[in-house]
C-alpha positions in Angstrom: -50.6 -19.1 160.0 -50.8 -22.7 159.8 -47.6 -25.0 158.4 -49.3 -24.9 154.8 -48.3 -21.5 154.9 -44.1 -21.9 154.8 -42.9 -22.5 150.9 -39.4 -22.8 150.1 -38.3 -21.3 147.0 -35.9 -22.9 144.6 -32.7 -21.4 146.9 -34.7 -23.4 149.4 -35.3 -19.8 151.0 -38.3 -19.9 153.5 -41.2 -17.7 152.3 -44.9 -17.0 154.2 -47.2 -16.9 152.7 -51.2 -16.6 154.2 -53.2 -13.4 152.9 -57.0 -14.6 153.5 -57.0 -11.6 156.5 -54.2 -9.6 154.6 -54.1 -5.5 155.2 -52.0 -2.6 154.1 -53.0 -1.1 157.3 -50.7 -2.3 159.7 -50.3 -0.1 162.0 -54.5 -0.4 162.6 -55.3 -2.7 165.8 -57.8 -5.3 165.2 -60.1 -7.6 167.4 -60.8 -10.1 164.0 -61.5 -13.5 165.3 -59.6 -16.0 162.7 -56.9 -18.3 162.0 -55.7 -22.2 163.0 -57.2 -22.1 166.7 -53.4 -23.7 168.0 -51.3 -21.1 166.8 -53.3 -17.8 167.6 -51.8 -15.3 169.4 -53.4 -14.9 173.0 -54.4 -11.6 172.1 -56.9 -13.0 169.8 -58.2 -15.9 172.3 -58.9 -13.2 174.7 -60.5 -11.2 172.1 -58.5 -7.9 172.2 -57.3 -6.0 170.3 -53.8 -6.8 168.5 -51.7 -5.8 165.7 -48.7 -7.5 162.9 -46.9 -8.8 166.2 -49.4 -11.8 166.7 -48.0 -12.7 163.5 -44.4 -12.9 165.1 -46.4 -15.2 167.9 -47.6 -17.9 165.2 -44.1 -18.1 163.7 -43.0 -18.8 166.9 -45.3 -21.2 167.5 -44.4 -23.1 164.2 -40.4 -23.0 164.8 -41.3 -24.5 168.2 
C-alpha cells in the first residue's frame, strides 16, 4: 500500500484501494515478496510468513 492507494469518495469517505496481490484466501499465510519497500510490514522484510494484518501495518505507516 502506497499513498496512491487512498481515494476519497464524493462524501469525502476514505476508500483503499490496491488489488495487484489481491486474494479471497485470507485466512492463507504467505511469504510473497511485494509492495512499496517503506511501508512493508517487517514480516515481509524478514521474509516470513504473514497474513491480512501487514495490511493493518502499512495503514499505519501512512496515518503516521
Amino acid at each position: 500500500m502506497q499513498p496512491e492507494n487512498i481515494l476519497l469518495d464524493g462524501a469525502n469517505n476514505i476508500k483503499i484501494c490496491d488489488l495487484g496481490w489481491a486474494t479471497d484466501k485470507i485466512q492463507l499465510k504467505r511469504k510473497t515478496f511485494c509492495g512499496t519497500y517503506e511501508y512493508m510490514a517487517p514480516e515481509m522484510v524478514f521474509d516470513k510468513e504473514y497474513d491480512f494484518s501487514i495490511d493493518v501495518w502499512a495503514v499505519g505507516i501512512l496515518l503516521y
